[in-house]
NUDO-60494 format. One record per residue: residue number from 1; residue in one letter; x, y, z of N, C-alpha, C, O in turn. Coordinates in Angstrom, 3 decimals. Atoms other than C-alpha are relative to their C-alpha. Layout:
BEGIN
@i:NUM&aa:A&n.px:X&n.py:Y&n.pz:Z&ca.px:X&ca.py:Y&ca.pz:Z&c.px:X&c.py:Y&c.pz:Z&o.px:X&o.py:Y&o.pz:Z
...
***
This chain:
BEGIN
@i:1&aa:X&n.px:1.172&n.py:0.313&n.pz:-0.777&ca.px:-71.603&ca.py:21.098&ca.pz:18.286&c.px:-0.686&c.py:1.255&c.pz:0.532&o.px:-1.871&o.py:1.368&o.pz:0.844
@i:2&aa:X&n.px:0.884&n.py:-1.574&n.pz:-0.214&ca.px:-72.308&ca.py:24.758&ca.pz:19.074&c.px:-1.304&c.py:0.329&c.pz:-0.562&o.px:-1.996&o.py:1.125&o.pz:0.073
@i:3&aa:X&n.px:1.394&n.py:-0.464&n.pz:0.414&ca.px:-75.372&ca.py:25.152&ca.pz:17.204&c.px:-0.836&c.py:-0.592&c.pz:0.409&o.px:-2.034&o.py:-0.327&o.pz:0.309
@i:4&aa:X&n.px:1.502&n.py:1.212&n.pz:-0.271&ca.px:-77.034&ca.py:22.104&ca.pz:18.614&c.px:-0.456&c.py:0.173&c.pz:1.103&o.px:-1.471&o.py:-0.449&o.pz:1.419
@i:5&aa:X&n.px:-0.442&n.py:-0.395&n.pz:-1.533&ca.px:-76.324&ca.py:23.727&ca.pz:22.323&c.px:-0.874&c.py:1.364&c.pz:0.255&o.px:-0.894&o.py:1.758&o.pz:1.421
@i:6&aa:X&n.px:0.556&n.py:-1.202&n.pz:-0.414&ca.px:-78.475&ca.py:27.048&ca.pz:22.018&c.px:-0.471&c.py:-0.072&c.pz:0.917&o.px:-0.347&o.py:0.899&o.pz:1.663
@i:7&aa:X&n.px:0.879&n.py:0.297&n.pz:-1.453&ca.px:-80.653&ca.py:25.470&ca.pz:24.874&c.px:0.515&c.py:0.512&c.pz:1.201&o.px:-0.078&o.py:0.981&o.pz:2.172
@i:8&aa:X&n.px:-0.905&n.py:0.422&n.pz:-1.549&ca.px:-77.809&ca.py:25.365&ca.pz:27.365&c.px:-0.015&c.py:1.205&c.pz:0.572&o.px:-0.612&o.py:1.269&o.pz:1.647
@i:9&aa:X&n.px:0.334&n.py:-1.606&n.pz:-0.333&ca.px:-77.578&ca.py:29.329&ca.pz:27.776&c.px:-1.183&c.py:0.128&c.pz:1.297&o.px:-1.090&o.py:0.207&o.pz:2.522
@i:10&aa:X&n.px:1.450&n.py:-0.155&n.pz:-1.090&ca.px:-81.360&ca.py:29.584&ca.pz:29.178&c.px:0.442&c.py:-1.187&c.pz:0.862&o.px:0.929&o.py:-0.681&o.pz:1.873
@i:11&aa:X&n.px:0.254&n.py:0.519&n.pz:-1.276&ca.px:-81.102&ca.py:26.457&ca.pz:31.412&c.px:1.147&c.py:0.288&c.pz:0.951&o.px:1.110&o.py:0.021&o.pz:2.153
@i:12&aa:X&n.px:-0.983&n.py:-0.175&n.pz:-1.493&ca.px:-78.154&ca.py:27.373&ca.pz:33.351&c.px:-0.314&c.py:1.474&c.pz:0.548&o.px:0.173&o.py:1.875&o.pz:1.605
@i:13&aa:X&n.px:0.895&n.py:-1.303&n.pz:-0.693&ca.px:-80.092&ca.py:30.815&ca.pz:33.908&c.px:-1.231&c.py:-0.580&c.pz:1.013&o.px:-1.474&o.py:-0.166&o.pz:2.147
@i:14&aa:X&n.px:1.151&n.py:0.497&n.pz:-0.671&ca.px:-83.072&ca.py:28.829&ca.pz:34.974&c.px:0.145&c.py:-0.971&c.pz:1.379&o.px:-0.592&o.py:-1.145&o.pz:2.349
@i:15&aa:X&n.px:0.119&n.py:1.016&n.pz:-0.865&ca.px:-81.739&ca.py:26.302&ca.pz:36.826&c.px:0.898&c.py:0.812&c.pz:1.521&o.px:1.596&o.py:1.819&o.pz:1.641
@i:16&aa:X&n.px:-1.085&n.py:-0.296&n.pz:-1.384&ca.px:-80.246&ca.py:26.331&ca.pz:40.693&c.px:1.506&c.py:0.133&c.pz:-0.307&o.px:2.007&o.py:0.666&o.pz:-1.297
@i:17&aa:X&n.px:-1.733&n.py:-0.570&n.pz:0.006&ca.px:-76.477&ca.py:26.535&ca.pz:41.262&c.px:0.417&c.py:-1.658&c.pz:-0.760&o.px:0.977&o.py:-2.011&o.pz:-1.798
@i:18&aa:X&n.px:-0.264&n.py:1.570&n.pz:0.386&ca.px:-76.476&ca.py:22.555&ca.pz:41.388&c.px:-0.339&c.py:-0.341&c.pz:-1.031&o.px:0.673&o.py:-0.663&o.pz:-1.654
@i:19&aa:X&n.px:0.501&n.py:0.249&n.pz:0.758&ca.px:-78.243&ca.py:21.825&ca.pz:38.971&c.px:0.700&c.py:0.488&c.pz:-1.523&o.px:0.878&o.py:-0.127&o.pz:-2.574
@i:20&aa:X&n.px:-0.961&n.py:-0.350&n.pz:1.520&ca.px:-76.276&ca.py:24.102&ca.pz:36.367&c.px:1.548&c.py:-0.790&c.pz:0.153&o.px:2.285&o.py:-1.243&o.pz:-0.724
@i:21&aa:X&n.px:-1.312&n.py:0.720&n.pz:-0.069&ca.px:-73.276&ca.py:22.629&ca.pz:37.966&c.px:0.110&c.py:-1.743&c.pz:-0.961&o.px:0.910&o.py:-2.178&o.pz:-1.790
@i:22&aa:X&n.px:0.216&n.py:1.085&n.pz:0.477&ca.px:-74.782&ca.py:19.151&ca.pz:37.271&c.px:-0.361&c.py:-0.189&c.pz:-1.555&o.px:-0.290&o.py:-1.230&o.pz:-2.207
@i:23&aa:X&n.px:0.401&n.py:0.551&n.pz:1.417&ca.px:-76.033&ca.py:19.953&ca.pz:33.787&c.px:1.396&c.py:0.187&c.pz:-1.118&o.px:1.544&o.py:-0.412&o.pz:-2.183
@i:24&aa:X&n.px:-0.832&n.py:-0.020&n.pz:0.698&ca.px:-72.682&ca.py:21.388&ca.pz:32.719&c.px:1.688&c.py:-1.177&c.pz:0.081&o.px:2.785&o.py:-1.229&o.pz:-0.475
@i:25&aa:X&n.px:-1.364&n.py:0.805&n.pz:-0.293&ca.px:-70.397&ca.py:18.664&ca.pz:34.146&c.px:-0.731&c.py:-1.337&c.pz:-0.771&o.px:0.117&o.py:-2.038&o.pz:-1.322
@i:26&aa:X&n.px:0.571&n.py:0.903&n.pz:0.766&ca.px:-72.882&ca.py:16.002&ca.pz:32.479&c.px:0.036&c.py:0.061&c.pz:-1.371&o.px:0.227&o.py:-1.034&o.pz:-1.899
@i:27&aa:X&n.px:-0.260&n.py:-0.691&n.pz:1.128&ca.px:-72.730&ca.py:17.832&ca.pz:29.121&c.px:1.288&c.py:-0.547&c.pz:-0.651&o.px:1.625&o.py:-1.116&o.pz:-1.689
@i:28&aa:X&n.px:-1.971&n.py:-0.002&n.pz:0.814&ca.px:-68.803&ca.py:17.854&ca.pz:29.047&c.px:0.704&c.py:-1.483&c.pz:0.047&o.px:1.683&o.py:-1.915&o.pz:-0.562
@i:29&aa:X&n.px:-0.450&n.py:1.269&n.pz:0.250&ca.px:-68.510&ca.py:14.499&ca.pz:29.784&c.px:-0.277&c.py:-0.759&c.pz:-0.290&o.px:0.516&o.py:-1.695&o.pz:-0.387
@i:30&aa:X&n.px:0.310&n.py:1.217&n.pz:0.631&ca.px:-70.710&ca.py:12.360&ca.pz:28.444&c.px:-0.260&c.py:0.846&c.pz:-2.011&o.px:0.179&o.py:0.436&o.pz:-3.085
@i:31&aa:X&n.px:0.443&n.py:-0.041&n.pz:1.434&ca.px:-72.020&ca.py:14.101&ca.pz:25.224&c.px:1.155&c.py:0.713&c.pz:-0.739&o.px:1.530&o.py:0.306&o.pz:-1.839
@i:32&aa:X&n.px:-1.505&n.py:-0.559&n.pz:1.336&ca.px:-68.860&ca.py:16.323&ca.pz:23.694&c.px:1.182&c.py:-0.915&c.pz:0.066&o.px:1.977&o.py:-1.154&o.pz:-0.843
@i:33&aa:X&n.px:-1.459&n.py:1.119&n.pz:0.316&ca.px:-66.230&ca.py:13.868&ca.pz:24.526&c.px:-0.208&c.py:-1.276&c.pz:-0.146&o.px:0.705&o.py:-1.781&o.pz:-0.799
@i:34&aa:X&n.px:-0.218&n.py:1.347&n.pz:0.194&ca.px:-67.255&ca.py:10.279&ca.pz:24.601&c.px:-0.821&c.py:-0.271&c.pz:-1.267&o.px:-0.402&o.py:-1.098&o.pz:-2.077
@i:35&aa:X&n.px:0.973&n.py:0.513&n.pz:1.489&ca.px:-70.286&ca.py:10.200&ca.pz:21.619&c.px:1.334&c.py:0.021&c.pz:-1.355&o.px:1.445&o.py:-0.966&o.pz:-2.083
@i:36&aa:X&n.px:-1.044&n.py:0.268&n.pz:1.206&ca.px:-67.073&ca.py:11.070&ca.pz:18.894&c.px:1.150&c.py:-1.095&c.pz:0.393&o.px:1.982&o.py:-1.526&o.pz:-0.406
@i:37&aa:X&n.px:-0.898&n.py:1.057&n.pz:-0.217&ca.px:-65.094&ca.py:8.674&ca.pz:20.410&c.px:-0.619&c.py:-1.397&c.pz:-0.455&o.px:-0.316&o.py:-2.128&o.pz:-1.398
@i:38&aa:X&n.px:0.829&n.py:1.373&n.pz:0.254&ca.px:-67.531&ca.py:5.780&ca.pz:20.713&c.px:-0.451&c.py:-0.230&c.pz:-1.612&o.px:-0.637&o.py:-1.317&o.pz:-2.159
@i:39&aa:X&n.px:0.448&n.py:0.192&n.pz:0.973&ca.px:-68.546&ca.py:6.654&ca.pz:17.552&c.px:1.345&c.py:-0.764&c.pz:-1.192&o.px:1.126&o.py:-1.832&o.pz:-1.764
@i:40&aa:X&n.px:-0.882&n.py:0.237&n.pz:0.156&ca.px:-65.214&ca.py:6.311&ca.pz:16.050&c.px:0.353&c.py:-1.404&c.pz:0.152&o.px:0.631&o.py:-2.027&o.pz:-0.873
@i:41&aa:X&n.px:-0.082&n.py:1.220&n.pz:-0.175&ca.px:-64.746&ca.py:3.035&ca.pz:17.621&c.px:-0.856&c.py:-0.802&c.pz:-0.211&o.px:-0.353&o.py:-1.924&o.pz:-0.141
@i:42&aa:X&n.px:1.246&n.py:0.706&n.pz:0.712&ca.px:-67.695&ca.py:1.491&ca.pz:16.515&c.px:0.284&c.py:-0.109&c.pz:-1.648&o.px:0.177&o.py:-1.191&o.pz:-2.226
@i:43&aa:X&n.px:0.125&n.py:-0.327&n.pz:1.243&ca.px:-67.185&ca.py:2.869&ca.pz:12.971&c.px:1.513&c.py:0.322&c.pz:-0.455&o.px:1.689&o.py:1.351&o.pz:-1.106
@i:44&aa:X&n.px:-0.979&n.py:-0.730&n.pz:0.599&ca.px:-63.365&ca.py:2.930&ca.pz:12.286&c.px:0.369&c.py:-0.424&c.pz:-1.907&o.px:1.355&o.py:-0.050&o.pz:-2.543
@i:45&aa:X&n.px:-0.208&n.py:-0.277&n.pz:1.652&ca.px:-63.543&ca.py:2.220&ca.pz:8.398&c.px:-0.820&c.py:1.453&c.pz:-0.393&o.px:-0.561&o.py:1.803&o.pz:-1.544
@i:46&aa:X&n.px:0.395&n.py:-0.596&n.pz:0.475&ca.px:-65.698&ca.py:5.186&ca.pz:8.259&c.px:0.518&c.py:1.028&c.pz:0.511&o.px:0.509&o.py:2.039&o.pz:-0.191
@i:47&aa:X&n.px:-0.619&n.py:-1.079&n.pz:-1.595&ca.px:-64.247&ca.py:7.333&ca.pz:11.068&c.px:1.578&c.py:0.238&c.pz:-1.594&o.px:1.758&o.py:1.432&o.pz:-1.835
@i:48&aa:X&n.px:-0.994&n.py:-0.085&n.pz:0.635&ca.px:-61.053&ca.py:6.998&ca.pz:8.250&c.px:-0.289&c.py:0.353&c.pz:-1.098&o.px:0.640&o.py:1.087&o.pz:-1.433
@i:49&aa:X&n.px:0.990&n.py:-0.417&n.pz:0.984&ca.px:-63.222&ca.py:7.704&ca.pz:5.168&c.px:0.600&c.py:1.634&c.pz:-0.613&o.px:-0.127&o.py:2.556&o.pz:-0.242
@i:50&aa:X&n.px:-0.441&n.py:-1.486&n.pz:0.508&ca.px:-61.410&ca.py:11.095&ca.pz:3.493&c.px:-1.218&c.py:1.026&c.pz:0.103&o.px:-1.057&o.py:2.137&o.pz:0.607
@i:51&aa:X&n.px:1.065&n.py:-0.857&n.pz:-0.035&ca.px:-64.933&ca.py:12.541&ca.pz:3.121&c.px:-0.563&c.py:0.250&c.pz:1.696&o.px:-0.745&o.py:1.362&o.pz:2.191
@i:52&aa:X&n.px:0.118&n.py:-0.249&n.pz:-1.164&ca.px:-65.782&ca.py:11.980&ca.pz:6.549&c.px:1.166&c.py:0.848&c.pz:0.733&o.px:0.732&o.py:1.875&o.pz:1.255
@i:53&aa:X&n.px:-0.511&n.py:-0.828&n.pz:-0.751&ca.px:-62.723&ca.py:13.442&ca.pz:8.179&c.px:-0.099&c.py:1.467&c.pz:-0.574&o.px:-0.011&o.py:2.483&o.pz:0.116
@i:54&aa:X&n.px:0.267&n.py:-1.113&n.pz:0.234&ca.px:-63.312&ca.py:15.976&ca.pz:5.808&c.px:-1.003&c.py:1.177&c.pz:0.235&o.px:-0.777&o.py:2.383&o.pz:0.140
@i:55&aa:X&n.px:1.229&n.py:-0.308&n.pz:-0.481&ca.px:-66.938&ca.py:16.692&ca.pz:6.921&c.px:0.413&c.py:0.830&c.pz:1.324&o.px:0.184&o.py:2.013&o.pz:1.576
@i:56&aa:X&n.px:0.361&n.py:-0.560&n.pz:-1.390&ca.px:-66.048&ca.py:16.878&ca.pz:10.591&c.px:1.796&c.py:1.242&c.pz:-0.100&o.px:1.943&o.py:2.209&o.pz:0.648
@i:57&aa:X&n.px:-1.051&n.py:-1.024&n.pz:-0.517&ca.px:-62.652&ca.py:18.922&ca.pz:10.453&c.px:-0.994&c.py:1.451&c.pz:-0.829&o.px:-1.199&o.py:2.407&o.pz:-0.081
@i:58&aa:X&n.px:0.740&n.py:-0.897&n.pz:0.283&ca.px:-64.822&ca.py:21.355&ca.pz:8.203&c.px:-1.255&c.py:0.560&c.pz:1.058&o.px:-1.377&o.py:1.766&o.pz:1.274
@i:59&aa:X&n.px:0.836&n.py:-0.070&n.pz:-1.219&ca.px:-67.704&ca.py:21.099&ca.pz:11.024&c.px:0.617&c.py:0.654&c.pz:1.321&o.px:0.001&o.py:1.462&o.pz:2.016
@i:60&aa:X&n.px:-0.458&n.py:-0.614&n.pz:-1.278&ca.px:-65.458&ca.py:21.958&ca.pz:13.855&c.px:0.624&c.py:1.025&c.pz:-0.210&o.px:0.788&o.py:1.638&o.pz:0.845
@i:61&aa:X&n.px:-0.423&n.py:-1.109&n.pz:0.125&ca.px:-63.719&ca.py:24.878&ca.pz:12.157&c.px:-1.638&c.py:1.125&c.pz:-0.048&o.px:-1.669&o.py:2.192&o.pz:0.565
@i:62&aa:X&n.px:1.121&n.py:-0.989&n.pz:0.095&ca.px:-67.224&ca.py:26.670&ca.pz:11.504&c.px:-0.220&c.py:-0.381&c.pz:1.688&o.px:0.322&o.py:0.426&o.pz:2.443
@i:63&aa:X&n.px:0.151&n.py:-0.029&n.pz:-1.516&ca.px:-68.106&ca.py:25.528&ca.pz:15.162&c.px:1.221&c.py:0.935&c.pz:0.719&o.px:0.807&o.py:1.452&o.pz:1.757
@i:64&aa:X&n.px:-1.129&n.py:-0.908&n.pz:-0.459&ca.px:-64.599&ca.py:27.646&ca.pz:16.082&c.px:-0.418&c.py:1.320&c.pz:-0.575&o.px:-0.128&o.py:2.330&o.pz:0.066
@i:65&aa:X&n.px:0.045&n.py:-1.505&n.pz:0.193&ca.px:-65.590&ca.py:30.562&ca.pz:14.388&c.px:-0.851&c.py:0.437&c.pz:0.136&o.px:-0.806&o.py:1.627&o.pz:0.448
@i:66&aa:X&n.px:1.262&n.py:-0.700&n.pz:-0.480&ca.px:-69.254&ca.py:30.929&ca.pz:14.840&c.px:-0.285&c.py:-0.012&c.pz:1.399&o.px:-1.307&o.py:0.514&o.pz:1.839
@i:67&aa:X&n.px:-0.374&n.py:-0.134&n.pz:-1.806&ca.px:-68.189&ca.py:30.392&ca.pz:18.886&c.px:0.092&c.py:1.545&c.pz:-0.145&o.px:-0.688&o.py:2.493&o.pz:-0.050
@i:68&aa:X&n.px:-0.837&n.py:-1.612&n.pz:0.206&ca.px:-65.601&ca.py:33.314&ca.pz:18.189&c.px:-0.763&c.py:0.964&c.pz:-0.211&o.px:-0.821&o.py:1.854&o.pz:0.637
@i:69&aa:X&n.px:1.132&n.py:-1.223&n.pz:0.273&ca.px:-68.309&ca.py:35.580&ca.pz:16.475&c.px:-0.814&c.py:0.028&c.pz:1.027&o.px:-1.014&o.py:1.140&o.pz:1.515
@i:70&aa:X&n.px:1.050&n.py:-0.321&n.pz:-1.144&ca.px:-70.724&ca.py:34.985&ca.pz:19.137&c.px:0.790&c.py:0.411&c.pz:1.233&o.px:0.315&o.py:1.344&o.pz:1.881
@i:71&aa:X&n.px:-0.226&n.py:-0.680&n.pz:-0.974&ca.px:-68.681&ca.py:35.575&ca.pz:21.729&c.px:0.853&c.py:1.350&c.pz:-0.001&o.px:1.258&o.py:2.056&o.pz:0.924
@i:72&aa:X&n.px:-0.242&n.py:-1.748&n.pz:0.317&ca.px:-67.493&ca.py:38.744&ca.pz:20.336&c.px:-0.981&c.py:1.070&c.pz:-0.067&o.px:-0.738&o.py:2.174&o.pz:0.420
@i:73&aa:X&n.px:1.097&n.py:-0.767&n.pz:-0.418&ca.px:-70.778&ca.py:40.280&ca.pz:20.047&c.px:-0.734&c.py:-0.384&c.pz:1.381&o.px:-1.613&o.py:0.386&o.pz:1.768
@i:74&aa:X&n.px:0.753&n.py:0.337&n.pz:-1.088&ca.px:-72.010&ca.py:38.597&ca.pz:23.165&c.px:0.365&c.py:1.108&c.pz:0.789&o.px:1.579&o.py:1.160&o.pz:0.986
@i:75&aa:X&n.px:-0.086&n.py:-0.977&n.pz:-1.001&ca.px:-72.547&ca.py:42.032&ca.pz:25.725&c.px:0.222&c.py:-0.847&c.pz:1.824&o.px:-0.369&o.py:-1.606&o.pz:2.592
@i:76&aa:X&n.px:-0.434&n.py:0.299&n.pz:-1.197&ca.px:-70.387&ca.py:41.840&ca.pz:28.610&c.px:-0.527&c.py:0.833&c.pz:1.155&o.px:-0.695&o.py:2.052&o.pz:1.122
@i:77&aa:X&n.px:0.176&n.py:-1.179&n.pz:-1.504&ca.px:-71.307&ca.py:43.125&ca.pz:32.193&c.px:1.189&c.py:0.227&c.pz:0.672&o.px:1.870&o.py:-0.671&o.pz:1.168
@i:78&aa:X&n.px:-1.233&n.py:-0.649&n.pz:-1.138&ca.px:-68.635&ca.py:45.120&ca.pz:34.029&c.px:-0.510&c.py:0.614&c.pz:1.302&o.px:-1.619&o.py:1.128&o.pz:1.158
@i:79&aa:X&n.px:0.133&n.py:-0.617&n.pz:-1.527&ca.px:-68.990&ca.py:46.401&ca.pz:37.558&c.px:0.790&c.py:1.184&c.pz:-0.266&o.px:0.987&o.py:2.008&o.pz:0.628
***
């Protein structure tokens, strides 16, 4: 889901304290954890589908490594 997320960066710069608080606790709990679930349960002949699990375990390894790369070049601030 990392690529679909570039937004999130700028608004938690933009926004207040609350507000980033509120957009990142809304984030983590409704859209990365319950949409693959629900979906799943809605859809378990397809959710079981070889091509499908194959899709998303392929999907979440590139989401693991193009994290990793970005946050390896991402410039850190030190004090």
């Amino acid at each position: 889901m990392f690529p679909f997320h570039t937004w999130l960066p700028d608004a938690h710069v933009e926004a207040p304290t609350a507000g980033s608080v509120l957009l990142a606790g809304v984030r983590a709990q409704d859209g990365d954890l319950r949409v693959p679930a629900v979906r799943a349960a809605l859809f378990p002949a397809v959710a079981m589908h070889p091509a499908v699990q194959l899709a998303i375990v392929a999907l979440s390894l590139i989401g693991i490594l193009y994290g990793g790369l970005v946050a390896m070049v991402h410039p850190t601030s030190r004090s």
